[in-house]
MDAnalysis code that builds the backbone (N, CA, C; Angstrom):
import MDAnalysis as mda
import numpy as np

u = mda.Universe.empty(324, n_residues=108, atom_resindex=np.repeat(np.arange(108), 3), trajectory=True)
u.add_TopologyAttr("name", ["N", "CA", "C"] * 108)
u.add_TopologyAttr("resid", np.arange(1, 109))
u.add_TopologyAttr("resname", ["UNK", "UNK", "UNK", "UNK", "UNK", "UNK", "UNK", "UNK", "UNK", "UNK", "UNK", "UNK", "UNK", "UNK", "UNK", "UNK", "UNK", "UNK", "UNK", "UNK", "UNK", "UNK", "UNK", "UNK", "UNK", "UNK", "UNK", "UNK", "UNK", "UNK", "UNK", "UNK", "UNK", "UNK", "UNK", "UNK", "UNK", "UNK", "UNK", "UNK", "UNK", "UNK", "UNK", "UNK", "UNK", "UNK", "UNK", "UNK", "UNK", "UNK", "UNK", "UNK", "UNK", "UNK", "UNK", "UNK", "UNK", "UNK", "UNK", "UNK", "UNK", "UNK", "UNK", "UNK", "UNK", "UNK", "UNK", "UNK", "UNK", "UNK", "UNK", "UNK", "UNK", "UNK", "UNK", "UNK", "UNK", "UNK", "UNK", "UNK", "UNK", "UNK", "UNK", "UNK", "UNK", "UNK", "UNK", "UNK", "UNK", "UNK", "UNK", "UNK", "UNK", "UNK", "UNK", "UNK", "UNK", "UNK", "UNK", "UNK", "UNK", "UNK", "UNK", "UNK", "UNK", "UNK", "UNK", "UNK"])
u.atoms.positions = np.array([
    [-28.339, 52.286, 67.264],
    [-27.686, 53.101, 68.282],
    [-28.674, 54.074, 68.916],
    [-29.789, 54.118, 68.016],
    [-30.648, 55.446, 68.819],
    [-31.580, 54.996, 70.394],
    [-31.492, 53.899, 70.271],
    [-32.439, 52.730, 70.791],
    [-31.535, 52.430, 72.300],
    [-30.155, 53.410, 72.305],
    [-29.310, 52.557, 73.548],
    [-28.256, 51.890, 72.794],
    [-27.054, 51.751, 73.933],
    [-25.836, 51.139, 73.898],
    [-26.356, 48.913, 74.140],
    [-27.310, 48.868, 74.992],
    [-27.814, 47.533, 75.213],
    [-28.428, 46.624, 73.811],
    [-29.004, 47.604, 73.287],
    [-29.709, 47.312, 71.844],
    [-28.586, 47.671, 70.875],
    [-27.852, 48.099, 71.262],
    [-26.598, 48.052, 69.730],
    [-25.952, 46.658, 70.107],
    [-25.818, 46.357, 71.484],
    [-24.821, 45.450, 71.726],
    [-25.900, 44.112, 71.656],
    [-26.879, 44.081, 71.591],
    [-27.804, 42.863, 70.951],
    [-27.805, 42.306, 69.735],
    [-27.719, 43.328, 69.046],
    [-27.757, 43.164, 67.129],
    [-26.494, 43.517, 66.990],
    [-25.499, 43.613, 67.950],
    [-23.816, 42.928, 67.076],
    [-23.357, 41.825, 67.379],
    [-24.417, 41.278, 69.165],
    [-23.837, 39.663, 69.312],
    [-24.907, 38.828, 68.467],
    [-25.995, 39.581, 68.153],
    [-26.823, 38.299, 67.443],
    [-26.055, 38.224, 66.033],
    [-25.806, 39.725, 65.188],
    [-25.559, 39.229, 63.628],
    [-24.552, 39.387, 63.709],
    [-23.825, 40.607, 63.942],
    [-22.248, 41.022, 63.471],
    [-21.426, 39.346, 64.128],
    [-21.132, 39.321, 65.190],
    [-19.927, 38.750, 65.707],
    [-20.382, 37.265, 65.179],
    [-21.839, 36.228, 64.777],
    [-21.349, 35.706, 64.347],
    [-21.134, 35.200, 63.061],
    [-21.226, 36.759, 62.343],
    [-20.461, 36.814, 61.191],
    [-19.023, 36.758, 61.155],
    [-18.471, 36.892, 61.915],
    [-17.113, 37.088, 61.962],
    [-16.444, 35.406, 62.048],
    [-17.606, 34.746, 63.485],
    [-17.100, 33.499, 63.788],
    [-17.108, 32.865, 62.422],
    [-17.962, 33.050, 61.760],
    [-18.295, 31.981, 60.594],
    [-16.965, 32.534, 59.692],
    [-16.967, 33.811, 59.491],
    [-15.995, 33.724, 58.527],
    [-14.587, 32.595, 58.523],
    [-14.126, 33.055, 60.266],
    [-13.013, 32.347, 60.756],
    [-13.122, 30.882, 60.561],
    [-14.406, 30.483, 60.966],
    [-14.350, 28.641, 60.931],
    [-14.623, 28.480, 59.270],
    [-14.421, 29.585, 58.164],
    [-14.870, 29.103, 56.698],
    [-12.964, 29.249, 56.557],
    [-12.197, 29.296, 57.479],
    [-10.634, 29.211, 56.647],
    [-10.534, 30.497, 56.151],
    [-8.995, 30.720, 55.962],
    [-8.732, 31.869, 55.117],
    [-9.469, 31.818, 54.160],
    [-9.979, 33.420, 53.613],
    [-10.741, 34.072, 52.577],
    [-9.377, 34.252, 51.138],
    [-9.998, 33.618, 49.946],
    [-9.307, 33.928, 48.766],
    [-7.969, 35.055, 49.310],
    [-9.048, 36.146, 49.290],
    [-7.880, 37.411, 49.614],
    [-8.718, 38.393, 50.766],
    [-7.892, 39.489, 51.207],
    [-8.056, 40.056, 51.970],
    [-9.742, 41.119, 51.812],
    [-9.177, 41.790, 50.544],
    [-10.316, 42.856, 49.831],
    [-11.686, 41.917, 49.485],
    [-11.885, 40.853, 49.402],
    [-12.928, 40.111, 48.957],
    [-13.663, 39.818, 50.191],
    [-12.846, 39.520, 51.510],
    [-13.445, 39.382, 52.907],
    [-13.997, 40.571, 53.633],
    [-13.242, 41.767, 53.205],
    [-13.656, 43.227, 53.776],
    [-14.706, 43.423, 52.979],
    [-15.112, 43.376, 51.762],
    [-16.076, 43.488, 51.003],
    [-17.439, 43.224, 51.568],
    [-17.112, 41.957, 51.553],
    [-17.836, 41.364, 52.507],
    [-18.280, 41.549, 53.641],
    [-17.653, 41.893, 54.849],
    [-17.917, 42.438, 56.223],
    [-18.590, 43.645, 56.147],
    [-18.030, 44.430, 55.040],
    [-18.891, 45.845, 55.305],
    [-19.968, 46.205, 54.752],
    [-20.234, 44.837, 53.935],
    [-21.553, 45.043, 53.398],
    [-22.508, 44.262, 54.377],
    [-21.823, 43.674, 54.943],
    [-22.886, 43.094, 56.045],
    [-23.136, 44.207, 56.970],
    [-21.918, 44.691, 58.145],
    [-22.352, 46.148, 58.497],
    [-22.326, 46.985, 58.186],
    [-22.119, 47.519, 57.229],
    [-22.532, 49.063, 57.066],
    [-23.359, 49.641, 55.792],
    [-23.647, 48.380, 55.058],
    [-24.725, 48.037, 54.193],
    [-24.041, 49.265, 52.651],
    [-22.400, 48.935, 52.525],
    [-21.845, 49.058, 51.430],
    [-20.561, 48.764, 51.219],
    [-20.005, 49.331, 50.089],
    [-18.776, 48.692, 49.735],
    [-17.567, 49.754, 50.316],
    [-16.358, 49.423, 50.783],
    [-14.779, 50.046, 51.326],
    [-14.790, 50.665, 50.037],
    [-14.020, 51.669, 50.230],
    [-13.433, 52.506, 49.148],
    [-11.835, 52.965, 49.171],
    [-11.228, 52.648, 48.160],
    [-9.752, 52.370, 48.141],
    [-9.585, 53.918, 47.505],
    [-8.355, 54.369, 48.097],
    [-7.657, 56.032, 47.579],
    [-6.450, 55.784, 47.694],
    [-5.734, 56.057, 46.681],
    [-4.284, 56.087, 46.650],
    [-4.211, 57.117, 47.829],
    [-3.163, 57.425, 48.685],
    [-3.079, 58.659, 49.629],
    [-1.436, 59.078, 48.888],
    [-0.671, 58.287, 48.455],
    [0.649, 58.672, 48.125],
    [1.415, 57.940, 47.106],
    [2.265, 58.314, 46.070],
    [3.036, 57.604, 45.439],
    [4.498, 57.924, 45.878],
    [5.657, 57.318, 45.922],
    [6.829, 58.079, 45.771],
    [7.456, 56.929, 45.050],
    [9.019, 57.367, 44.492],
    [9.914, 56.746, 44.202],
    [9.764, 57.142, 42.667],
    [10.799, 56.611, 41.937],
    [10.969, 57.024, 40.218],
    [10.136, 56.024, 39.894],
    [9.273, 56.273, 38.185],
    [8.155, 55.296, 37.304],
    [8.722, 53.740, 37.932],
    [9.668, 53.684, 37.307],
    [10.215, 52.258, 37.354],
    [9.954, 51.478, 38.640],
    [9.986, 52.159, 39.857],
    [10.011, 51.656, 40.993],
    [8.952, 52.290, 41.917],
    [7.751, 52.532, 41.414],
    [6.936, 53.060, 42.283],
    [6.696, 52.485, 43.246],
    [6.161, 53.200, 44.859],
    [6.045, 52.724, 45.807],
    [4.162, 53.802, 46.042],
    [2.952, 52.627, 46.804],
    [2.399, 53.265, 46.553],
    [1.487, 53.157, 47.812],
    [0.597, 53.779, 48.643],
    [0.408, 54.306, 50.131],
    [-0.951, 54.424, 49.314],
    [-2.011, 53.162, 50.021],
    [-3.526, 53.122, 49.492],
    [-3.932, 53.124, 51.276],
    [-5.623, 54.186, 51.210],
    [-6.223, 54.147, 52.228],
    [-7.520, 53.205, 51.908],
    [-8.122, 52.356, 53.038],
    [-9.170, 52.086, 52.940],
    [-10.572, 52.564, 53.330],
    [-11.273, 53.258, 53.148],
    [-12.368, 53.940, 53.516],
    [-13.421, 53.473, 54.044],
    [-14.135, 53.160, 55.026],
    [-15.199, 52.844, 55.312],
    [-16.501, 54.137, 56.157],
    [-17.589, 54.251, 55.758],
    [-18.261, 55.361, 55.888],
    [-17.455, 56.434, 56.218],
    [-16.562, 56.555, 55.069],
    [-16.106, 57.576, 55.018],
    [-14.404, 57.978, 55.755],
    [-14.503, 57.369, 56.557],
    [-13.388, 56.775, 57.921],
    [-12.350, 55.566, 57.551],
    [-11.147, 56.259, 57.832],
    [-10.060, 55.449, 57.149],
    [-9.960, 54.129, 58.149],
    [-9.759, 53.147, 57.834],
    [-10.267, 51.827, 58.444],
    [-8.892, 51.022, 58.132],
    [-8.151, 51.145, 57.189],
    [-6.499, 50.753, 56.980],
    [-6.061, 51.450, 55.955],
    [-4.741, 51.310, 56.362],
    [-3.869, 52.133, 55.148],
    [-2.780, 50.328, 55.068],
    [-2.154, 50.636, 53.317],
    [-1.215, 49.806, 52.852],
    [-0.132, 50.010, 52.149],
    [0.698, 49.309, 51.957],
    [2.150, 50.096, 51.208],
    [2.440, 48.494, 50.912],
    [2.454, 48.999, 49.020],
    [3.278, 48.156, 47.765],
    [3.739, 48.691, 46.987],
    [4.367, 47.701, 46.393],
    [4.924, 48.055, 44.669],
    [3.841, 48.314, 43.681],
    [2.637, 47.898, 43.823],
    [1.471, 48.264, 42.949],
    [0.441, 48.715, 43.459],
    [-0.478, 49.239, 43.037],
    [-1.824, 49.578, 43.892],
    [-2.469, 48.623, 44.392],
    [-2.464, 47.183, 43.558],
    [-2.994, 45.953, 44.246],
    [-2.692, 45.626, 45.610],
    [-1.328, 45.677, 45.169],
    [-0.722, 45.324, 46.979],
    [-0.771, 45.805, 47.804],
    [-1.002, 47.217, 47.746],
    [-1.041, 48.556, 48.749],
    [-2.808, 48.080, 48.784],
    [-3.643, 47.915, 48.373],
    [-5.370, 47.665, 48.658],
    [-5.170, 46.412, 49.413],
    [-4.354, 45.593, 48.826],
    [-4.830, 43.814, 49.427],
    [-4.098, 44.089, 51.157],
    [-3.097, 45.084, 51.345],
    [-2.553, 45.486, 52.739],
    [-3.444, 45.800, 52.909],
    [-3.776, 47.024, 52.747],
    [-4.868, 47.974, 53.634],
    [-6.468, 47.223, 54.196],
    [-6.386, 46.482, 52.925],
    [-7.747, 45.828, 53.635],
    [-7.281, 44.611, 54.437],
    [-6.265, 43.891, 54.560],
    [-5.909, 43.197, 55.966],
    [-5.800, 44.116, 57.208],
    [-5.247, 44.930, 56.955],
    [-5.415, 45.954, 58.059],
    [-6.610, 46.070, 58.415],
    [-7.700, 46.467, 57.560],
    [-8.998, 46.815, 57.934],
    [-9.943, 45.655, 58.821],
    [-9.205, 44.771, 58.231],
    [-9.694, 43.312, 58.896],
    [-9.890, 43.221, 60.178],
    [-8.474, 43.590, 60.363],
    [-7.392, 43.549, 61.650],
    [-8.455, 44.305, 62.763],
    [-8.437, 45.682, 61.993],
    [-9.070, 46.683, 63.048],
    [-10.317, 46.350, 63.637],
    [-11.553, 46.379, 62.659],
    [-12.796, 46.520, 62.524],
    [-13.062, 44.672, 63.908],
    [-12.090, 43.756, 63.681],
    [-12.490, 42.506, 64.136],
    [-12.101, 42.810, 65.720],
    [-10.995, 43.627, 65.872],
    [-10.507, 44.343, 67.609],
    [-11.386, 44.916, 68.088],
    [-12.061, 46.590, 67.031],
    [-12.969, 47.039, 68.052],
    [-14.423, 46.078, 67.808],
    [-14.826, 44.819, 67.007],
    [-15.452, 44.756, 67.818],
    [-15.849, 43.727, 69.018],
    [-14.582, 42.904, 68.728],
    [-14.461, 42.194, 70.129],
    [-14.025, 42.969, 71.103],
    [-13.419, 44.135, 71.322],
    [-13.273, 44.628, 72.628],
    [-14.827, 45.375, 73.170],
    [-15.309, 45.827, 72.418],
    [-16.761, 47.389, 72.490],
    [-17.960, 46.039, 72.994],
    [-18.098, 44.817, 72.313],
    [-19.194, 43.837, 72.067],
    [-19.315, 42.776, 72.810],
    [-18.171, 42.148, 73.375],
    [-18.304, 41.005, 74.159],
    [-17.745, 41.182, 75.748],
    [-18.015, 42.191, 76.106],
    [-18.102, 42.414, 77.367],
    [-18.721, 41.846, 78.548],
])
């Protein structure tokens, strides 16, 4: 980015985006958190970080509100019955997001 908006948008159509294509033509990923894993270690050269943000409801029936973190920056939030499910949401979400902005910002 220090280099110009032209040179960011070089080294996201050369590596980022077709990381993305490849992912898509490799078929759905196992799971969601294993593909984000993945993506953000390709850009941002580490791993998402999962935070509960909320629990509610009685033991028996917890309901539970996980954020996904990326440099720091919430990238998806999820809601399950377990923390698994609330992470395996949030990081489809994150999917979701991160693959919008960067086909809208990149292939202009």
């Amino acid at each position: 980015m220090d280099q110009g908006i032209e040179v960011a948008k070089e080294v996201i159509n050369r590596f980022l985006l077709p990381a993305f294509e490849q992912e898509l033509k490799s078929g759905p990923p196992k799971d969601n958190k294993s593909a984000l894993q993945e993506l953000v270690q390709i850009m941002a050269k580490q791993s998402p970080r999962y935070k509960i943000l909320q629990t509610t409801g009685p033991d028996h029936a917890k309901e539970f509100i996980v954020g996904v973190f990326v440099k720091g920056k919430v990238a998806g939030q999820g809601k399950g019955s377990s923390k698994q499910v609330a992470e395996e949401e949030a990081a489809k979400e994150a999917l979701n997001t991160l693959s919008s902005v960067a086909n809208e910002k990149f292939t202009e």
